[in-house]
C-alpha positions as CSV (number, residue, x, y, z in Angstrom):
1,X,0.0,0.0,0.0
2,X,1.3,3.4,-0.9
3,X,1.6,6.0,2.2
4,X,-0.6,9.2,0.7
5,X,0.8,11.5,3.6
6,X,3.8,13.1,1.2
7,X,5.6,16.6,0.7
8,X,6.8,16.5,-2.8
9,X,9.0,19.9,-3.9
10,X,11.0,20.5,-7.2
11,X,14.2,22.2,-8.1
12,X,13.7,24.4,-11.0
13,X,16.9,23.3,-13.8
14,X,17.4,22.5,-17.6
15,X,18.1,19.5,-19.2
16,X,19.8,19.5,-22.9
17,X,20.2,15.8,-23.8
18,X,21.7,14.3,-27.3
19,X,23.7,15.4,-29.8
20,X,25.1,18.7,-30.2
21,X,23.2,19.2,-25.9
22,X,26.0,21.6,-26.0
23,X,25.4,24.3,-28.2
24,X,22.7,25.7,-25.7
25,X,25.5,26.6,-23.5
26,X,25.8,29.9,-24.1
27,X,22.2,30.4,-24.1
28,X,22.0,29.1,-20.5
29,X,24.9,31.8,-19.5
30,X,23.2,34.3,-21.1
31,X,19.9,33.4,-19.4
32,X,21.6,34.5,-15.6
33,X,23.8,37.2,-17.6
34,X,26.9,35.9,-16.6
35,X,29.5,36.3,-18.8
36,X,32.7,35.2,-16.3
37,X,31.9,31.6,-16.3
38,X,34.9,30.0,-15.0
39,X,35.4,25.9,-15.7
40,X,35.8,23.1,-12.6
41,X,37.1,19.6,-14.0
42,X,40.0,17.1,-13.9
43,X,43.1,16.1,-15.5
44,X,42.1,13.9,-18.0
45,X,38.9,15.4,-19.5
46,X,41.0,18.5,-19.6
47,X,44.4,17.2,-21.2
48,X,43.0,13.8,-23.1
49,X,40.1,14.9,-24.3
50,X,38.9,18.0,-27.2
51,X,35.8,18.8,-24.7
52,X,37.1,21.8,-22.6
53,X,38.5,23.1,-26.2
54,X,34.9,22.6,-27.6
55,X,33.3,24.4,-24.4
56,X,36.1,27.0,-25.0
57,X,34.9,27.7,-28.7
58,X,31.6,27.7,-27.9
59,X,31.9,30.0,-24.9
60,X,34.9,32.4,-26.3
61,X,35.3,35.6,-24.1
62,X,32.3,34.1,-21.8
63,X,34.8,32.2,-20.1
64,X,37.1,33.5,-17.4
65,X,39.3,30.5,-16.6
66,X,39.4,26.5,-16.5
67,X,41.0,24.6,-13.3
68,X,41.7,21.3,-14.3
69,X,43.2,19.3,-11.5
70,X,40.3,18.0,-9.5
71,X,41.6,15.1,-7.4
72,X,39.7,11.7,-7.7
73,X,37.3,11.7,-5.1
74,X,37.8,15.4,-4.5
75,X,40.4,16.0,-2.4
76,X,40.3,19.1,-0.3
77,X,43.1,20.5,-1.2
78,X,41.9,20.5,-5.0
79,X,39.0,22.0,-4.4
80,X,40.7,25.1,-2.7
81,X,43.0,25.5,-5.1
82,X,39.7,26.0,-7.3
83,X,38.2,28.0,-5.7
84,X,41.1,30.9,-5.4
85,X,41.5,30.0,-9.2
86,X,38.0,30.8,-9.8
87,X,37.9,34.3,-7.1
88,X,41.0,35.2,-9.1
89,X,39.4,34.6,-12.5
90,X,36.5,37.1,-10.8
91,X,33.8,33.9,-11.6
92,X,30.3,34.7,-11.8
93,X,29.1,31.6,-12.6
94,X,30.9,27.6,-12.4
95,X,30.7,25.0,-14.6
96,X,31.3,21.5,-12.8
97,X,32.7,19.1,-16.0
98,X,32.8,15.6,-15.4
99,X,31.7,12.7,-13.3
100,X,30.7,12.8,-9.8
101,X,34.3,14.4,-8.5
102,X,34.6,17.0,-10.4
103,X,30.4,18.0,-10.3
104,X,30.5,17.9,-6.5
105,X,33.9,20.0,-6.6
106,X,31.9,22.6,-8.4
107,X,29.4,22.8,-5.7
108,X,31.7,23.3,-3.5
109,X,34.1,25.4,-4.9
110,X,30.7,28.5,-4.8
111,X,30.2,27.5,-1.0
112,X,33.9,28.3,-0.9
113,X,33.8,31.3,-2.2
114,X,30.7,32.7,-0.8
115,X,31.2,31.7,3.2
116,X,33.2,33.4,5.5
117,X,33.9,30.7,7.6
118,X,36.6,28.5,7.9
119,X,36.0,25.5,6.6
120,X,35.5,23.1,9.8
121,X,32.4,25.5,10.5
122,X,31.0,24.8,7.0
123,X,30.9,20.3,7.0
124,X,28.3,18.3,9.0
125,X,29.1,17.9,12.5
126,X,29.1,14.2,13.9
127,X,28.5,14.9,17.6
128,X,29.4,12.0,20.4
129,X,26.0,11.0,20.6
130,X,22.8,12.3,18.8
131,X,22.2,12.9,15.2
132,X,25.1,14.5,12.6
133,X,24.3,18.0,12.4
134,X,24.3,20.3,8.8
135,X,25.7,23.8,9.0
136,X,23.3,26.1,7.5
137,X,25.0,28.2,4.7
138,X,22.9,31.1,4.0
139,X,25.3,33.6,2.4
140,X,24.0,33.8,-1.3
141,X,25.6,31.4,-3.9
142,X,27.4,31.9,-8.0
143,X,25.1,29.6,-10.4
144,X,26.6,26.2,-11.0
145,X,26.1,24.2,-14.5
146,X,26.9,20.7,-14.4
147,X,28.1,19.1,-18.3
148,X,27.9,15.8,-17.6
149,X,30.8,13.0,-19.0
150,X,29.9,9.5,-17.0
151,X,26.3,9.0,-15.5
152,X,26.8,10.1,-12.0
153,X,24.1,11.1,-9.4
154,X,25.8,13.6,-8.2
155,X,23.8,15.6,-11.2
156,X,21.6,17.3,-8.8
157,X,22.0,16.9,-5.7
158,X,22.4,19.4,-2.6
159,X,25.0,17.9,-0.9
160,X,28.4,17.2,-1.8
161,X,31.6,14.8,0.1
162,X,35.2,15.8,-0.5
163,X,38.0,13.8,1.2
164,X,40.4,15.7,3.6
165,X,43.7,15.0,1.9
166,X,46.2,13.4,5.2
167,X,43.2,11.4,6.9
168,X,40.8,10.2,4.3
169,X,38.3,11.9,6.1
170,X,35.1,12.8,4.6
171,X,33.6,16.1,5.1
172,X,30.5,17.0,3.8
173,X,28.6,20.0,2.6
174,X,25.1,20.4,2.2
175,X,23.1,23.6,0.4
176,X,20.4,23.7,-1.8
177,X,21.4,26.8,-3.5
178,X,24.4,24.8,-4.6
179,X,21.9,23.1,-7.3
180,X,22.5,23.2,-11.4
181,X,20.4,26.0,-12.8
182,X,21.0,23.8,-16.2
183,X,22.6,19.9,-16.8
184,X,24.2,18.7,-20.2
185,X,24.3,14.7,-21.2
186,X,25.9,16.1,-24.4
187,X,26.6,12.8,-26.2
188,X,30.0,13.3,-27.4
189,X,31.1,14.4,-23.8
190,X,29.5,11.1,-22.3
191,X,31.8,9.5,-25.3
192,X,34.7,11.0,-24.0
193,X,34.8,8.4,-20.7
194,X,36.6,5.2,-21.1
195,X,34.3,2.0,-20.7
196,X,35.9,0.9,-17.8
197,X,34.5,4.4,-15.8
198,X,30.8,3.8,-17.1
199,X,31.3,-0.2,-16.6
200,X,32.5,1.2,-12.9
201,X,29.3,3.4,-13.1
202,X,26.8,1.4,-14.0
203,X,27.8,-1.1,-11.6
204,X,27.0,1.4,-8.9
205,X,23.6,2.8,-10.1
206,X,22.1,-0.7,-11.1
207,X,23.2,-2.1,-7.1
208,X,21.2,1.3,-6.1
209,X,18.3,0.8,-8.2
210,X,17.9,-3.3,-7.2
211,X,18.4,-1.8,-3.3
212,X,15.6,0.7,-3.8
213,X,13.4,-2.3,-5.6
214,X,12.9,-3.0,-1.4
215,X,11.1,0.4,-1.2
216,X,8.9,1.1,-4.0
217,X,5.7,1.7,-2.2
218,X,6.2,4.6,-0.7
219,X,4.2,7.1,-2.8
220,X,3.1,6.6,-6.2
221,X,5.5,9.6,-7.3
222,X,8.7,7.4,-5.5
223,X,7.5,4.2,-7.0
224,X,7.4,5.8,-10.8
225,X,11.2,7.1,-10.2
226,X,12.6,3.9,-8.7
227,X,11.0,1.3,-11.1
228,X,11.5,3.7,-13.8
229,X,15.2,3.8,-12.9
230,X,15.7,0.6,-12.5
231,X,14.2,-0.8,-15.6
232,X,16.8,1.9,-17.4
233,X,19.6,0.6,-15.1
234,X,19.1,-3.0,-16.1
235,X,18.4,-2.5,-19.8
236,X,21.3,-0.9,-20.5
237,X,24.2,-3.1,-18.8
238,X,24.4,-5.3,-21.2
239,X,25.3,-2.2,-24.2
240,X,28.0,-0.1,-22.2
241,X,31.1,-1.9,-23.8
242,X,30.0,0.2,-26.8
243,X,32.9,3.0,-26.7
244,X,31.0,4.5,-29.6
245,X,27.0,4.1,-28.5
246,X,25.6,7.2,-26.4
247,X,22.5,5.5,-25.8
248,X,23.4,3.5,-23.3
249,X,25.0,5.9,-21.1
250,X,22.3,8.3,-21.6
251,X,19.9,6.1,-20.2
252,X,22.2,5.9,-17.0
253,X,22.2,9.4,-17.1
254,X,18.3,8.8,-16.9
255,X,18.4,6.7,-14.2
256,X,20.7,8.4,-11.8
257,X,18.7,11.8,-12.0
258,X,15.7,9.8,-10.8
259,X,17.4,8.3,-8.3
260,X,18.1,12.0,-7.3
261,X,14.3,13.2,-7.9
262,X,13.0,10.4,-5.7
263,X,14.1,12.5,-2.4
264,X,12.1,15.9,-3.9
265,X,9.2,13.3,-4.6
266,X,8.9,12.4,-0.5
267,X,11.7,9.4,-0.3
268,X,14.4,9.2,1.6
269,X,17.5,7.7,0.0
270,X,17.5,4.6,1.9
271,X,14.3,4.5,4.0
272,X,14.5,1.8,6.9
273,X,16.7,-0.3,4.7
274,X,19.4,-1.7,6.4
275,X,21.3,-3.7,3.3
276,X,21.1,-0.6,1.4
277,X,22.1,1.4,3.9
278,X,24.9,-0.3,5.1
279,X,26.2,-1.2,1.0
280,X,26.7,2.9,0.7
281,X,27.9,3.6,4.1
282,X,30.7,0.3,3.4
283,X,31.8,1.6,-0.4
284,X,32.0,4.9,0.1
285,X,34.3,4.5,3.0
286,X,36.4,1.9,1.0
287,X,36.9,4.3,-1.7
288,X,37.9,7.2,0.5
289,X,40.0,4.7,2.7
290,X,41.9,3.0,-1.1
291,X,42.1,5.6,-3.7
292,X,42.7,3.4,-6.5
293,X,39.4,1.8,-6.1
294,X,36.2,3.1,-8.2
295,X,32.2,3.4,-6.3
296,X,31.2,0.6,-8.6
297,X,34.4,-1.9,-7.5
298,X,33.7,-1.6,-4.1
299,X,29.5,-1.8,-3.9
300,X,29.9,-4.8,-6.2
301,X,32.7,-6.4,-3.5
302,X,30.6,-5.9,-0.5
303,X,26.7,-6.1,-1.9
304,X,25.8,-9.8,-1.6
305,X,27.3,-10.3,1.6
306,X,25.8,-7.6,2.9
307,X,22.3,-8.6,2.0
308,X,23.1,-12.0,3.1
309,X,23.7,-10.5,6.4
310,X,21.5,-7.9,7.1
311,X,18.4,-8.6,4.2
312,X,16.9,-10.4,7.1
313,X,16.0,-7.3,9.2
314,X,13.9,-5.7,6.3
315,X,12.3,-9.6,5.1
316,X,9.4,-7.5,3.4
317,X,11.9,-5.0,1.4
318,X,13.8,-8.5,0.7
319,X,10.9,-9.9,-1.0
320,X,10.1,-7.5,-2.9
321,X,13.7,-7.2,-4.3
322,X,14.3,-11.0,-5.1
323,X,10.6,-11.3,-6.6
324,X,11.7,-8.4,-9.1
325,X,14.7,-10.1,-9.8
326,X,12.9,-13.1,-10.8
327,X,14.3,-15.9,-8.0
328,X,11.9,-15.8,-5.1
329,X,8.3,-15.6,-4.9
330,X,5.4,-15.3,-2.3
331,X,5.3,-19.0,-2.1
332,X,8.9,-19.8,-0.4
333,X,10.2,-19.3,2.8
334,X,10.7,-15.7,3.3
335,X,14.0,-16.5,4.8
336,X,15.0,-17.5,1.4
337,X,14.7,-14.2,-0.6
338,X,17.6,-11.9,0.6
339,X,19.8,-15.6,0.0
340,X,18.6,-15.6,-3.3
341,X,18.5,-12.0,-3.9
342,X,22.0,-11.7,-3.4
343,X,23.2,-14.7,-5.8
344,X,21.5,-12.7,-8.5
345,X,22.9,-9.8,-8.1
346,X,26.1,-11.2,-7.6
347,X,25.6,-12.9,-11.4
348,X,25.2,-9.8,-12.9
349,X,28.2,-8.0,-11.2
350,X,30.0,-10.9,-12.1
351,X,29.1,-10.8,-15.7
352,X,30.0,-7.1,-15.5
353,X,33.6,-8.3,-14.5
354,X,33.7,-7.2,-11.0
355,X,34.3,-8.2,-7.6
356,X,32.0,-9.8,-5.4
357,X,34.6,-9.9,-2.3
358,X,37.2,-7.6,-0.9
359,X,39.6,-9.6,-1.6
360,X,39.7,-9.6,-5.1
361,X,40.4,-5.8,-4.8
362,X,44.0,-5.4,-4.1
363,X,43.7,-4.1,-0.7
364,X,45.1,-4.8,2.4
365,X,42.9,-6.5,5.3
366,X,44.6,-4.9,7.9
367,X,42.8,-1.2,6.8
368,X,39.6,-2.7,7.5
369,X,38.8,-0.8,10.7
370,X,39.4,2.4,9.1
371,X,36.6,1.7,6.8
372,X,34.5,0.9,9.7
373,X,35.7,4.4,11.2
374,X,34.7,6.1,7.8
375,X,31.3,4.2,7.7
376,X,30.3,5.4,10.8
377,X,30.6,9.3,9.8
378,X,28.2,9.3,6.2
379,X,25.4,11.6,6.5
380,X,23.5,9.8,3.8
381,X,23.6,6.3,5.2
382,X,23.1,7.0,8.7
383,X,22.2,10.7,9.6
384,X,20.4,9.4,12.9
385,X,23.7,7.7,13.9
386,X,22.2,4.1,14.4
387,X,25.6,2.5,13.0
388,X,27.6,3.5,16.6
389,X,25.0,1.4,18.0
390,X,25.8,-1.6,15.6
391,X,29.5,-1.2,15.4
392,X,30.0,-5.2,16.0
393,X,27.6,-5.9,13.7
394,X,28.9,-3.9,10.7
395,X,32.6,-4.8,11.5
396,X,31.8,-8.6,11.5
397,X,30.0,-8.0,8.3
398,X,32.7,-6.7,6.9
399,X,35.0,-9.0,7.9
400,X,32.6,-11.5,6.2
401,X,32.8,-9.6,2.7
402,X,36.7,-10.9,2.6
């Protein structure tokens, strides 16, 4: 049954989508009369592909500047580095190009320049005991356009995660004025990312969208955004080794904005589901704690055994998931479906070529508690703090992923 007791709110942006999405970029700055816009991406979009060059052409005396060194996983001392780029380059409007490091580095880099607080007083406090607390930023914030080059949901989101540079630490920033007033899935720019980084990708959205298969029938409005992303996660897995097909990564582009839109619907991200909540809270720490490892490696290494483990406490969310899948249905033991829900997903991470345990990641067991540290600081997964109350629990998971 669906719960009809909902706030639903929207985010006013545009979408250009396709070929050629691009050419509407100067209309957009022109649309909020900017005309310092000032470029946020990384290395290798900047130096290994012809987008920035493109953008550059397109925007000519429009653009004020382009800092291309965004760290993977956006390292904080990247991100200031961008942002005194950008205050010298007098910005009066960022444009975040890339995949989820370099879109979240955007967001932050007009937060930057816009507070008058150090940063300590800007992240989300995680006191000793009670619920992590968001700063409010209130100060007005520069107009941010995100051109998209790998499916990512960091699209259009509020919040954004950069990684303290000497502790792995994650510190997070939350403002809704930090929103794209505009998003690009250009299709050449999607083009320009390797397979591997949409393989890694789509490996991550499809875990999200089978997770949030558990937790369809919260409004009708939810329900339409997660089966609707799902079915676009799934159908396009088997067509990403395609270096040369848009399509594909377009429809991940699809997906990942409803997976954002669900929250403005009346979601949350992970409702009362532990195995989904626990699958974030483990990969995102993984990949802060091991920077060589990609989102997708490390949801794919620690996703069945965490629904093994945990799909228990949420049997309902469980059945629901392995019944979509196709391997359990009303009929079996109830006990049966997060077993059987995590075999399948397993198969199809495993047809992806990736992990299904830590072990096959190249990382070394002894860092193990730091991920447990890291997992039990993430906003997203856990902003009542429930995980320092299951500390055991999560660390003998863990342990079990290996």
């Amino acid at each position: 049954m669906y719960r009809y007791d909902f706030r639903a709110a929207g985010c006013p942006f545009r979408l250009y989508s396709g070929e050629n999405a691009l050419d509407k970029l100067p209309e957009e700055l022109a649309r909020r009369r900017a005309n310092r816009a000032f470029i946020v991406c990384g290395r290798t979009v900047s130096r290994k592909t012809p987008l920035i060059e493109r953008m550059r052409t397109r925007l000519g005396d429009r653009l004020a500047g382009v800092f291309d060194e965004i760290d993977k996983d956006t390292t904080l001392s990247s991100v200031l580095r961008a942002t005194e780029a950008a205050r010298e380059a007098r910005a009066d409007l960022v444009i975040g190009v890339g995949a989820g490091s370099a879109i979240q580095a955007a967001r932050v880099v007009v937060i930057l320049l816009a507070e008058k607080k150090p940063v300590e007083a800007l992240i989300t406090r995680y006191p000793e005991h009670g619920p992590a607390v968001s700063a409010w930023l209130l100060e007005p914030k520069l107009p941010v356009i995100n051109v998209l080059t790998a499916p990512t949901t960091a699209q259009n989101r509020a919040g954004s995660r950069v990684k303290e540079d000497a502790s792995g630490r994650g510190m997070e920033f939350f403002d809704p004025k930090t929103r794209p007033m505009a998003i690009f899935w250009d299709s050449d720019a999607l083009l320009t990312a390797p397979p591997s980084l949409i393989r890694t990708g789509a490996a991550t959205i499809y875990c999200r969208a089978v997770m949030n298969l558990g937790m369809v029938a919260v409004n009708p409005l939810v329900e339409g955004d997660r089966l609707q992303a799902y079915r676009l996660a799934a159908g396009a897995l088997t067509r990403i080794g395609d270096p040369a097909d848009p399509a594909p990564r377009l429809e991940l582009c699809a997906a990942t904005l409803l997976q954002n839109r669900e929250a403005d619907d009346g979601g949350a991200q992970f409702e009362r589901h532990w195995a989904g909540r626990v699958i974030y809270a483990f990969s995102t720490a993984l990949f802060s704690v091991f920077p060589h490892l990609g989102q997708g490696e490390a949801t794919s290494a620690v996703a069945g055994t965490v629904i093994r483990r945990l799909g228990p406490r949420d049997a309902e969310a469980m059945g629901r998931i392995a019944a979509a899948l196709g391997v359990w249905n009303a009929a079996e033991p109830a006990a049966d479906a997060p077993l059987k829900a995590a075999d399948a997903l397993e198969g199809v991470l495993h047809s992806l070529g990736m992990p299904t345990r830590l072990s096959g990641l190249g990382i070394a067991r002894e860092a193990l508690p730091r991920v447990i540290e890291h997992s039990l600081r993430n906003f997203n997964a856990d902003p009542e703090r429930e995980f320092l109350r299951e500390r055991g629990t999560l660390e003998e998971v863990l342990a079990a992923a290996w």
